[in-house]
C-alpha positions in Angstrom: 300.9 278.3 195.6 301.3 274.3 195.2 300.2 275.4 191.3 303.3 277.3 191.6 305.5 275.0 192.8 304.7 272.4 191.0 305.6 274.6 187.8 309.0 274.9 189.5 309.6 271.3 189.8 308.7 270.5 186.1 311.0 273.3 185.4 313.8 272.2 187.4 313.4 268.4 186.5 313.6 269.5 182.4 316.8 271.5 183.0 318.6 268.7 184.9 317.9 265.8 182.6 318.5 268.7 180.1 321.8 268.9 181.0 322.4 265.5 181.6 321.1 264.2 178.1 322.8 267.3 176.2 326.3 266.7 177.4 325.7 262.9 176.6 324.8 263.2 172.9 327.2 266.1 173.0 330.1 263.9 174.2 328.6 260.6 171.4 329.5 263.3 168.7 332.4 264.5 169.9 332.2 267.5 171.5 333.6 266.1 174.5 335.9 268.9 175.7 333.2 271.3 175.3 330.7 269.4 177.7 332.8 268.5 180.0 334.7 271.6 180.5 331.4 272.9 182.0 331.5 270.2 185.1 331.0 273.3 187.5 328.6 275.2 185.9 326.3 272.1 185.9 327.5 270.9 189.5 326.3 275.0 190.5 323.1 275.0 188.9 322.4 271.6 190.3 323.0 272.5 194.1 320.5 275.7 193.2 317.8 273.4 192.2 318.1 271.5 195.6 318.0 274.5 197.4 315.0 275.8 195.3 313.3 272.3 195.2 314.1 270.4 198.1 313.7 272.8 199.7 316.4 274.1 201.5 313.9 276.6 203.4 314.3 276.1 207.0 317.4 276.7 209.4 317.2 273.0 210.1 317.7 271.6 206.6 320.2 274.7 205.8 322.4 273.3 209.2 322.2 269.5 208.0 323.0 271.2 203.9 326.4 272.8 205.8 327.3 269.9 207.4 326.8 267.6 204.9 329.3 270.0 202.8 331.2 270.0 205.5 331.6 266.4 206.0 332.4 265.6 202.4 334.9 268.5 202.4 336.5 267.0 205.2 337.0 263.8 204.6 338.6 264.5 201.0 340.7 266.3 202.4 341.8 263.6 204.8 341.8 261.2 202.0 343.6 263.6 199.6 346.2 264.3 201.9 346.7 261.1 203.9 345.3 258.6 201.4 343.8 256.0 204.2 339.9 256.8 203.9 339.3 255.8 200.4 342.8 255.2 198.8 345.6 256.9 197.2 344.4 259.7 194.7 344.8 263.3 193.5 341.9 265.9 191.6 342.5 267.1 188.9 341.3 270.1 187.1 337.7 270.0 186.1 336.2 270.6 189.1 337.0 274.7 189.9 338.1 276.1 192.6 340.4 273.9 195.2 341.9 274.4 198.6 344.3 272.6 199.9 343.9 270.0 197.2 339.9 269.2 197.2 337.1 270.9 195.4 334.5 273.2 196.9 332.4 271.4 194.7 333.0 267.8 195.5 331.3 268.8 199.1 329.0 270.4 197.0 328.5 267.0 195.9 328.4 265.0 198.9 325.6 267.5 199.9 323.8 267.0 197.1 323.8 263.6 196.5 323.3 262.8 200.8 320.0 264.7 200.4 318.5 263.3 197.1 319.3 259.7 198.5 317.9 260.6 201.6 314.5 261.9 200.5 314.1 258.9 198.1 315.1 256.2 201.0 312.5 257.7 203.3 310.1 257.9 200.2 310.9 253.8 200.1 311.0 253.0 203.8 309.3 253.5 207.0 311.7 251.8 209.0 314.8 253.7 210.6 317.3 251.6 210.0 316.5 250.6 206.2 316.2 254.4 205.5 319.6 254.7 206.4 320.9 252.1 204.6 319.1 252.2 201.5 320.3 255.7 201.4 324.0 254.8 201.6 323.9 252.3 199.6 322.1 254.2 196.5 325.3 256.8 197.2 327.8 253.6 196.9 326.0 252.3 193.9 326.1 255.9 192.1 329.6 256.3 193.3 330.9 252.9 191.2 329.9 254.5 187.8 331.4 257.9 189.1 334.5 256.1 189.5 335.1 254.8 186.0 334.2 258.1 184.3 336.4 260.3 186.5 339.8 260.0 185.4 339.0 260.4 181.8 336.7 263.5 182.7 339.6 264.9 184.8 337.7 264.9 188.1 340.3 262.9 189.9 343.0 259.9 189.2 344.0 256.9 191.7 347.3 256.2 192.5 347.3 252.3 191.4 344.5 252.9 188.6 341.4 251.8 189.7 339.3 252.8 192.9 339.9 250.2 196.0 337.7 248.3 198.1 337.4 250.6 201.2 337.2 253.5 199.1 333.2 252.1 198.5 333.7 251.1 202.2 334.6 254.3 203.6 331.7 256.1 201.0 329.4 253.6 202.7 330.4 254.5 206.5 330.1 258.3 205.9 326.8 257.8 203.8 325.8 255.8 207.0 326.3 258.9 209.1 325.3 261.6 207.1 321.9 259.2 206.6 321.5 258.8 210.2 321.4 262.6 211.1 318.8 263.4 208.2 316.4 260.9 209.5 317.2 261.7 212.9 316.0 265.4 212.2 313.1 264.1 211.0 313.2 266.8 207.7 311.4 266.0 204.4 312.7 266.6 200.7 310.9 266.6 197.1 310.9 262.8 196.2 310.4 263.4 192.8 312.5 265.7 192.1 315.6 263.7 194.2 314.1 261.0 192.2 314.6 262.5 188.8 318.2 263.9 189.7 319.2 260.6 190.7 318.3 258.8 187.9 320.0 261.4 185.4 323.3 261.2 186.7 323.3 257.4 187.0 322.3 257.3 183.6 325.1 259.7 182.9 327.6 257.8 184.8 326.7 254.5 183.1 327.0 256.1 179.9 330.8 256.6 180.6 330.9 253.4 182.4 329.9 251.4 179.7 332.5 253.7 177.0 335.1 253.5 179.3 334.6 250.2 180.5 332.4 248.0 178.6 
């Protein structure tokens, strides 16, 4: 059995830096439409893996998964439609499926990214307090690159350009939160493979940061 799952993570960790690495080189030779048009599929398969690796196997961790969605969803919303959460900004296209303005996937995302950091931070800390904040602040850190890359990948586009201060400031508070009710709950996720999905989309993201910004 732990043969078996072991086999799964290898697996799973190949396909995601895989995909990560593909759709850099893929995007250095110019195929950039190509890779990028399949944002979705990749953001899909990704939130599988979790499920499969993290695992999302209990009705605990598949609550805390929903509300973590749910959270993300949420506040988008709010900060799509009234712009004082992170700042003035609109999505665009390259992320499926909207309602009322915000990606399915972007909670997707949230979800995602809330658990990985959460399983490394406890991985780092014993202490309640710097779980919680190591967590958020791996989120913030990951979220600078995202910012750079996302208006020429047509994920989203800020009103005066650039992402604002308390948008990192209001990613930071909700991190905090989310952070606080996965330790709380006392659940466990797959270090290594949080570790290794991580790692590929910062390397991803600091790809595009360094093209778009360097």
């Amino acid at each position: 059995m732990i043969w078996k799952q072991q086999n799964a993570r290898n697996l799973s960790i190949g396909i995601v830096w895989l995909f990560h690495l593909s759709a850099i080189i893929g995007v250095s030779l110019g195929y950039f439409d190509w890779f990028i048009k399949k944002t979705p599929l990749n953001l899909i398969i990704l939130g599988i893996l979790v499920v499969i690796n993290f695992p999302i196997d209990t009705s605990k961790k598949k609550w805390i998964t929903v509300l973590f969605f749910s959270t993300g969803m949420v506040a988008e919303w709010i900060g799509v439609q009234y712009g004082f959460l992170f700042g003035e900004y609109l999505y665009g296209n390259n992320l499926g499926i909207q309602v009322d303005g915000v990606p399915l996937l972007i909670g997707v995302n949230w979800a995602i990214l809330a658990l990985c950091t959460a399983a490394i931070s406890a991985h780092v800390f014993k202490n309640m307090i710097f779980k919680i904040i190591f967590g958020a602040l791996l989120m913030v850190f990951l979220d600078f690159f995202i910012e750079v890359a996302a208006p020429s990948l047509d994920f989203w586009t800020w009103t005066l350009g650039d992402a604002p201060l308390k948008n990192y400031i209001a990613w930071f508070m909700i991190a905090l939160f989310l952070h606080a009710v996965y330790h709380a709950s006392k659940i466990k996720g797959d270090f290594t493979f949080s570790l290794h999905l991580y790692a590929a989309q910062l390397i991803f993201f600091a790809y595009f940061y360094g093209v778009y910004r360097l």
